[in-house]
C-alpha positions, 0 to 999 in steps of 0.5 A: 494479488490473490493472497492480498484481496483474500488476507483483506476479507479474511481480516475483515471476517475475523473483525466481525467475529470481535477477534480483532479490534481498532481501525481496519481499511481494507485494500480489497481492489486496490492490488495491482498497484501494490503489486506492480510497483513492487515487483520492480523493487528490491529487497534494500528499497524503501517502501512507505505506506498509508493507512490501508498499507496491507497490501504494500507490505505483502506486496513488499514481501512481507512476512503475512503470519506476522502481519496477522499476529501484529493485528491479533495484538500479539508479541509475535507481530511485526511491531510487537502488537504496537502498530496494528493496523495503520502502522505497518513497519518492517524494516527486514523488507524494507516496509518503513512504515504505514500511519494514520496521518493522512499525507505523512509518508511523503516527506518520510520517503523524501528523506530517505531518498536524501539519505540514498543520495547522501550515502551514493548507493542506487536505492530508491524510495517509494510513498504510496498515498491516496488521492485525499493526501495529494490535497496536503501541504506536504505533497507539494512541500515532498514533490518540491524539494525531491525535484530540486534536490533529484532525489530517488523518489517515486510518489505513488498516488493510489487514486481510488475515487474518493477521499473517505467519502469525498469524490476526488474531484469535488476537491481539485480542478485538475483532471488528474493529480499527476498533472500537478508534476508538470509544476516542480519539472518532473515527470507525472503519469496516469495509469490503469491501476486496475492493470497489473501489467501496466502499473508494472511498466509505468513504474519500472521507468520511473524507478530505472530513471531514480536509480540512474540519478535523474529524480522523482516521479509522480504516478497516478494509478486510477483504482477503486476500493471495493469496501468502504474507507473503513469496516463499518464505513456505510458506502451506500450513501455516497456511492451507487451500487452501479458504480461499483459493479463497474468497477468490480468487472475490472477486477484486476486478480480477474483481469489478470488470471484471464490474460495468463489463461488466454496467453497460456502461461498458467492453466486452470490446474495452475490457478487453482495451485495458486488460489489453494496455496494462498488459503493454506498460507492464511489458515497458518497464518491465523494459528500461528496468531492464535497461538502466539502470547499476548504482550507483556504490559511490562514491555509497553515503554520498550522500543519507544523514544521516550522511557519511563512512566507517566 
C-alpha cells in the first residue's frame, strides 16, 4: 500500500514538472482494495481494471519501472508507450488491462471467466470498476449472464463516493450498490474499503466460492480518493475540505501500520525498512524511465489488429 500511495504522488509530481503528459487519475486512498484483493489471488488470475488502474497493477505484482517508463512514453513500458495511463495491461502478471471507457472491463472479466470454465481450470477473474460504472448497461448485462452461466468471477466495485464529481447516491435509490446482486441470486457484500484486513477476508470468500465452481460475486468496498478524478480536477467545488480530513483519518496505510505496531508484528525500525525500501524502488524507477529511449515511430502500427498506413 505504501509503494502504491508514494508511486501515485511521485507520478503526480513528475506531472506537474511536464515530465508526463495525458490523463493522470491518481489511486491515492483507494489501496487497501487493490491490496486486499490481490493478496488472495495467483500469478495465473485475471485482473481487469478502470481508468485509475496503478494500483491494481502493482497490487497484482506488476513490475513498477515498467509502469513508470509506460507513463514516460518510453519503449521500455509495459505497452511499449501505447497504453499510458488508462490502459495499464501485462499479461506476464496476469493484468489484462485497465480503459478509459467507464464500465468496459465488466464484460471483458465475464468472458474471461467463460474461457476458465470452458478450459475446466481453477482460475478466476476479477473487474475492478468504480461506483459510476455500476450505473452502466454492462453491469447489469456482465452480473447477469455470470450468475446464470456461474462463471468464476468476482466484481469489485471501488465505491469512492463519487462518480467524477457526482455523488453516488444522487444517482441510484439503493443504499449500497451491492445490494443490486440480490437481483441476479449471487451473493453482494459491503465492506470497509479503507481496511485492508477486511477487504482481505471479504474477498478471500468470494474467490474460494469462484474457484470451487459456485460463481460470481459482487463486493462493495467503501473507499475515498484523496485527489480529485483527475490532475487538475478542482475537487473543492463539490467536496468539503471537512470531508475530506474525515476521510483522511481512515487513511488505510495509517490504519494499517498502527494495527501491526500495536500488535507487534513490525516495529518502527521495520517501518521505516519498509517506507525507505519503497522510495529507493521509485528513484530506480524513474532512472530506469529517463534512460529508456523513446518509441521508434516506425513501430506505431506494430502490435495492433490493423496493419498498414492511413
Amino acid at each position: 500500500m505504501f509503494l502504491i500511495r508514494n508511486f501515485e504522488y511521485t507520478v503526480a509530481d513528475l506531472y506537474a514538472k511536464t515530465k508526463i503528459f495525458g490523463a493522470l487519475h491518481s489511486y491515492a486512498g483507494e489501496e487497501a482494495v487493490a491490496v486486499g484483493v490481490c493478496s488472495n489471488l495467483r500469478k495465473d488470475d485475471y485482473v481487469f481494471g478502470s481508468h485509475r488502474g496503478h494500483g491494481n497493477y502493482i497490487a497484482k505484482g506488476g513490475d513498477i519501472r515498467r509502469l513508470m517508463a509506460e507513463l514516460f512514453a518510453r519503449e521500455t513500458g509495459i505497452c511499449k508507450a501505447k497504453g499510458g495511463s488508462m490502459h495499464v495491461a501485462d499479461v506476464s502478471v496476469g493484468m489484462m488491462g485497465a480503459s478509459g471507457i467507464v464500465g468496459a472491463g465488466m464484460p471483458l472479466a465475464t468472458g474471461a471467466g467463460l474461457s476458465v470454465k470452458y478450459r475446466g481450470t481453477d482460475q478466476v477473474a476479477v473487474c475492478f470498476f468504480g461506483d459510476g460504472a455500476s450505473n452502466q448497461g454492462v453491469f447489469h448485462e456482465s452480473l447477469n449472464l455470470a450468475s446464470i452461466w456461474e462463471l468464476p468471477v468476482i466484481y469489485v466495485c471501488e465505491n469512492n463516493q463519487y462518480a467524477e464529481a457526482t455523488r453516488y447516491s444522487d444517482a441510484m435509490r439503493v443504499k449500497h450498490i451491492a445490494d443490486r446482486a440480490a437481483a441476479y441470486g449471487i451473493p453482494g457484500e459491503v465492506t470497509d474499503g479503507m481496511d485492508v484486513l477486511q477487504v482481505h477476508r471479504v474477498s478471500k470468500e468470494a474467490i474460494e466460492r469462484a474457484r470451487n465452481g459456485k460463481g460470481p460475486s459482487l463486493i462493495e468496498c467503501n473507499t475515498y480518493r484523496f485527489e480529485g478524478h483527475e490532475m487538475g480536477d478542482p475537487y473543492h467545488m463539490y467536496r468539503t475540505r471537512i470531508e475530506l480530513n474525515e476521510w483522511k483519518t481512515k487513511c488505510p496505510i495509517a490504519l494499517l501500520r498502527s494495527k501491526l505496531l500495536n500488535d507487534g508484528v513490525l516495529t518502527e525500525k521495520g517501518v521505516q525498512e519498509i517506507e525507505q525500501g519503497v522510495l529507493r524502488e521509485l528513484e530506480e524507477a524513474i532512472k530506469f524511465s529517463e534512460a529508456s529511449p523513446s518509441p521508434d515511430p516506425e513501430n506505431a502500427f506494430t502490435d495492433v489488429f490493423v496493419t498498414g498506413h492511413f
